[in-house]
C-alpha positions in Angstrom: -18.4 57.1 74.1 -21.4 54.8 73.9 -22.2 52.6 77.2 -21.7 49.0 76.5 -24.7 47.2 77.0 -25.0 44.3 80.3 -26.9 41.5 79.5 -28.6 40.1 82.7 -27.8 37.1 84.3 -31.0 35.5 83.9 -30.0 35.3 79.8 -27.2 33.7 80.5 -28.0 31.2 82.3 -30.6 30.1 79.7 -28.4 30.2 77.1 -26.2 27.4 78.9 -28.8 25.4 79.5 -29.9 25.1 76.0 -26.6 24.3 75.1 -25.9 21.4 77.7 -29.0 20.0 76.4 -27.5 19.8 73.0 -24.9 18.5 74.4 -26.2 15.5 76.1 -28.4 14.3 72.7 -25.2 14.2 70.7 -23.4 11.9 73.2 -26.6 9.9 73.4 -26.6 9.4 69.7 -22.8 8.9 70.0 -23.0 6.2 72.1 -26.0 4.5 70.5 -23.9 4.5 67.4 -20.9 2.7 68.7 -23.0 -0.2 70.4 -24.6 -0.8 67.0 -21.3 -0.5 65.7 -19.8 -3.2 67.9 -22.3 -5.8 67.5 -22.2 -6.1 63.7 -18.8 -6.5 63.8 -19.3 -9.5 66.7 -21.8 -11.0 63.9 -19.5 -10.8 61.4 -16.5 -12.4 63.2 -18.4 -15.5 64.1 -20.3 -15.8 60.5 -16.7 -15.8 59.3 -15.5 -18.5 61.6 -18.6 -20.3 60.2 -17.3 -19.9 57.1 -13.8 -21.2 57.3 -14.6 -24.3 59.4 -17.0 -25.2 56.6 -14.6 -24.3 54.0 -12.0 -26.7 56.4 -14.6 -29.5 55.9 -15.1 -29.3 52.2 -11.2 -28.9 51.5 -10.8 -31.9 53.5 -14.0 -34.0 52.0 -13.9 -32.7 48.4 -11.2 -32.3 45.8 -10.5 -28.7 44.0 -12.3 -28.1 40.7 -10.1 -27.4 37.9 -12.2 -26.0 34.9 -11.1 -27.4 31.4 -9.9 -25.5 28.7 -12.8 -24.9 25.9 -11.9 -27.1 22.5 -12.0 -25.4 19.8 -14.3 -26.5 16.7 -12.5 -26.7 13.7 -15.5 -27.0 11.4 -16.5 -24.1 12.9 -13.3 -22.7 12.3 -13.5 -23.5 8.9 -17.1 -22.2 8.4 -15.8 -18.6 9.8 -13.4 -18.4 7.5 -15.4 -19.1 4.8 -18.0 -16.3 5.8 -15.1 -13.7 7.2 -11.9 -14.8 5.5 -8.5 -15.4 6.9 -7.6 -13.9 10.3 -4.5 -11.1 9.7 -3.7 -11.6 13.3 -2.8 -15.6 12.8 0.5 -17.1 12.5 1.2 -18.0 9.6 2.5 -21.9 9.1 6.1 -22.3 9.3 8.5 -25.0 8.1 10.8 -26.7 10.9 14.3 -25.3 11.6 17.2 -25.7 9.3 20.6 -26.3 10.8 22.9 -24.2 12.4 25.9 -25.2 10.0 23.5 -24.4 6.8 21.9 -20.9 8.0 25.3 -19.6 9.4 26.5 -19.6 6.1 23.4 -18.9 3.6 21.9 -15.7 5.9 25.7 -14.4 5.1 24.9 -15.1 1.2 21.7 -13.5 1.5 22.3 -10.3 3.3 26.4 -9.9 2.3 26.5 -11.3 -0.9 28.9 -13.9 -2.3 32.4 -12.5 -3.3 33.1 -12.6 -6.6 36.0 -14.6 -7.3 34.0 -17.4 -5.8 31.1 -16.6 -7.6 32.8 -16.9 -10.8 34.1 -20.1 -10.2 31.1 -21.3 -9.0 29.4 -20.0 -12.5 32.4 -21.5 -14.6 31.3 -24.9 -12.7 27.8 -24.9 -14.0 27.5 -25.2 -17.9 24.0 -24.3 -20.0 22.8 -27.6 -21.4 22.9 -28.1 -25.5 19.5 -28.0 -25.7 18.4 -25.5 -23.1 19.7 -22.4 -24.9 16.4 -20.5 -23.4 18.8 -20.8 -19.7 20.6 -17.8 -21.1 19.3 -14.0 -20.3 17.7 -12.9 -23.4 20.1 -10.5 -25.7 17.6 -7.2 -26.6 16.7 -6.5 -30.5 18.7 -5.0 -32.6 15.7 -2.6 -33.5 14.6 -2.3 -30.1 18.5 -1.5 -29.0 19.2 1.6 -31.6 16.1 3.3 -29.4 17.4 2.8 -26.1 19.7 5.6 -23.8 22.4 4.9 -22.0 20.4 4.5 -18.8 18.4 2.0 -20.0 21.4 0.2 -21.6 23.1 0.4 -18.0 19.7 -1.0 -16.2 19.0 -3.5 -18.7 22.8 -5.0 -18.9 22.8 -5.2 -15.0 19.4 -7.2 -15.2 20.4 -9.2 -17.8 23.4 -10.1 -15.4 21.0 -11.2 -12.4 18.9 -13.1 -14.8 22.5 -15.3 -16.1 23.1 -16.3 -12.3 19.7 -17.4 -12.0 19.7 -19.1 -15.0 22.9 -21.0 -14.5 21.2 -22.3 -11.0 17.9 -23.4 -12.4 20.1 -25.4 -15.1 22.0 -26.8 -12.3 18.6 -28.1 -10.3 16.9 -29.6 -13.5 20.3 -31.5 -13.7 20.0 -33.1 -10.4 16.6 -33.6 -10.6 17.5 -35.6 -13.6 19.5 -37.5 -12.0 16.5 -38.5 -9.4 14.4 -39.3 -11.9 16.3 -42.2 -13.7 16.6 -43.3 -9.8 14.0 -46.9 -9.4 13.2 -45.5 -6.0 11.6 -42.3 -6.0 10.9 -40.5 -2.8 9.5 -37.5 -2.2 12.5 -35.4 -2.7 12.6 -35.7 -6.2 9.0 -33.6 -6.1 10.4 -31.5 -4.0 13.2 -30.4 -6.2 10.5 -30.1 -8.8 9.0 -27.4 -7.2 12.0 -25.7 -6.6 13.2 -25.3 -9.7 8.9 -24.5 -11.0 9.8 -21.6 -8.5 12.9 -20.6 -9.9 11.5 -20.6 -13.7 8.5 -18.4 -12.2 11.4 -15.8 -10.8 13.2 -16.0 -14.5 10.3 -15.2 -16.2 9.5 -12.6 -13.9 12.8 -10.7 -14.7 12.2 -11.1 -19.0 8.7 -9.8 -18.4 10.3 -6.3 -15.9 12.7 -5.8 -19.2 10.3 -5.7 -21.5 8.0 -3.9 -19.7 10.8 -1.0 -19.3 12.0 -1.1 -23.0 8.2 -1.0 -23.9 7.8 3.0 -23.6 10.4 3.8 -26.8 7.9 1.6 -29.2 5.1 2.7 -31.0 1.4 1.6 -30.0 1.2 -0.3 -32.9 4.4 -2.3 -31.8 3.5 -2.3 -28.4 0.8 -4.7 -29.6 2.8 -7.1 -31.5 5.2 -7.0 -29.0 2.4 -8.5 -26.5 1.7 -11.3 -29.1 5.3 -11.9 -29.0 7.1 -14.8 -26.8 10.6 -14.1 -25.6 13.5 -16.6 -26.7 17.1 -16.0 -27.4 15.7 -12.4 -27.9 14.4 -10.0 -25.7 10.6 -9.6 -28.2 11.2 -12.5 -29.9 13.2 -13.2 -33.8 9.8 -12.6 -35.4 9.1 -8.9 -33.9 11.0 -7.0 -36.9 8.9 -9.2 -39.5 5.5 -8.9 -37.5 6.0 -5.0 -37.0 6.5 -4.5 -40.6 3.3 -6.6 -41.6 1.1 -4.7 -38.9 2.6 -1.4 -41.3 1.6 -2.6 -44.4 -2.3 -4.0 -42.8 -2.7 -0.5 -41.6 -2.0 1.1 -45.4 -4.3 -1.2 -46.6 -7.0 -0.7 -44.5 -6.8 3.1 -44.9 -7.1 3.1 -48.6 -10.2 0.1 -48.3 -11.9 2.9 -45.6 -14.3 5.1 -47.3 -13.3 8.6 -47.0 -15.9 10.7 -45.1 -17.8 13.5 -46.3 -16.9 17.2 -45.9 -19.5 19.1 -45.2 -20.5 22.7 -46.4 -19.2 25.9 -45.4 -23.2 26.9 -45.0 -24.2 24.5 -43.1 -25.4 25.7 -39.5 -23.0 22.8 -38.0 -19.8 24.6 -39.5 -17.3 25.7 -37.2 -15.9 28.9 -38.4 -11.9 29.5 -38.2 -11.2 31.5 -34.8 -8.8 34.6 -35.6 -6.7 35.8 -32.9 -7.7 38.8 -31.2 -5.3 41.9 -31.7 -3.7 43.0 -28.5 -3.8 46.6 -27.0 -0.8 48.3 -27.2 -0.7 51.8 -25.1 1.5 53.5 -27.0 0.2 52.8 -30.6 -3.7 53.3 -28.7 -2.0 57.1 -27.6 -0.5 57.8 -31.2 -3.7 57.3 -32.9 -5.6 59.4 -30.7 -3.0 62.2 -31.6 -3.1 61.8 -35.1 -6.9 62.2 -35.1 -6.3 65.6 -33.4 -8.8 64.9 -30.2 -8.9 63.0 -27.0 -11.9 60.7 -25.2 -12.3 64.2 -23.2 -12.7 66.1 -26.1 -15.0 63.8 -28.2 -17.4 64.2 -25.1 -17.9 67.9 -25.7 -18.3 68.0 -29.0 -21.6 68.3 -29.7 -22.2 71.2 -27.5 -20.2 73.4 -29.9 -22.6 73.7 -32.4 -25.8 73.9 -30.9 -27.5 76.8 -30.7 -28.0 79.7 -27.7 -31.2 78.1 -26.4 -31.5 74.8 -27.8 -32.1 72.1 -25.3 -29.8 68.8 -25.9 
């Protein structure tokens, strides 16, 4: 076994001393570092009690400072708006609040519906006018009607439906409105039920301009284009359309026998496009039949020549 090895007392000790002498600079450092510690917090507590007996004496001398909102420029406004456009984000303006009697009862009518008992009698209330025959849903020409299939009967009757309520309530707003008019006193509410029944006329045209639209794609182009000319009145493309189609007929005929007919040019001619014939298609079995008939094979044709050449004739 290997001897352990005795360090001498005279190492030791040095090694001790060395290390109490470490010891003795970190407390000194230690203790440096808590007095400088200490008196910056000392500073610090009586700046702050500077502070808030000045802060006393201000409260007490002078009032609190309220900053005022910044007002807005609405020519400025207005001059973004013309440079950038609307904002997206705004609110748009609204009109002030109906009452609680009248909305109860209309928000049902708009998102239930009306029953239709009551809407009948309500419909059998308000009569077309003598002279406003063009009230009435527009009836679809005969002509235009013999194209039509049963799908675009079915859509077209129910739209022709929607357009007959809408019609009976525009007739029933121009009445009252006039009944305003002939009024000596006329307030504003008379132009306002001016522009309600301007908007209910926009939505009435709205729904004869859908129908035509729809019925358009069983015409020709050439009567697509007379039915554009065409106003709508107690018919769908008008009570002229038939008469107009057939003289758009007869201008066509006439123009094609005024035209000039165009030259046909020469087979010769380097521009001539010669007929295309269509290419024969491979058939394996007839391709294997003719090959028999002929009495040799690809393979065979390859050595063919090598029959009759000579013994030492090079190829």
């Amino acid at each position: 076994m290997p001897k352990r090895k005795v360090h001498s007392g005279k190492v030791r000790s040095g090694k001790r001393s060395k290390k109490n002498s470490d010891h003795n600079k970190y407390k000194k450092l230690y203790k440096s570092l808590l007095r400088q510690i200490s008196s910056s917090s000392s500073e610090s507590e009586s700046e702050c009690s500077l502070t808030s007996d000045s802060s006393s004496i201000s409260d007490v001398e002078a009032e609190p400072v309220v900053p005022e909102p910044p007002v807005e420029n609405p020519v400025e406004n207005e001059n973004f708006n013309d440079l950038l456009g609307l904002n997206p984000d705004e609110e748009k303006a609204t009109g002030p609040p109906l009452k609680e009697q009248i909305w109860t009862r209309w928000s049902s009518y708009i998102s239930k519906g009306i029953e239709k008992d009551s809407l009948k009698e309500i419909q059998e209330k308000i009569l077309i006018p003598s002279n406003a025959s063009l009230l009435q849903a527009p009836q679809v020409n005969p002509e235009v009607l013999a194209l039509m299939s049963l799908e675009q009967k079915s859509t077209d009757t129910y739209l022709a439906k929607v357009q007959t309520t809408l019609g009976k309530g525009l007739a029933g707003l121009l009445q009252i409105l006039g009944q305003t008019i002939d009024l000596p006193d006329r307030s504003e509410d008379t132009k306002l039920l001016a522009d309600i029944a301007k908007l209910v006329a926009a939505s009435f045209h709205g729904l004869t301009t859908h129908r035509r639209f729809l019925l358009s794609s069983k015409l020709v182009p050439s009567a697509r284009k007379v039915a554009q000319d065409c106003s709508a009145d107690t018919l769908l493309f008008g009570n002229t359309f038939q008469e107009k189609c057939r003289a758009a007929k007869e201008i066509e005929k006439s123009s094609k026998e005024l035209k000039i007919p165009e030259k046909q040019l020469p087979s010769s001619s380097l521009n001539f496009k010669r007929p295309q014939f269509k290419q024969r298609k491979k058939d394996p079995v007839k391709d294997k039949v003719h090959w028999k008939k002929k009495g040799s094979t690809p393979d065979r044709n390859r050595d063919r020549g090598h029959r009759h050449r000579r013994p030492f004739q090079r190829p």
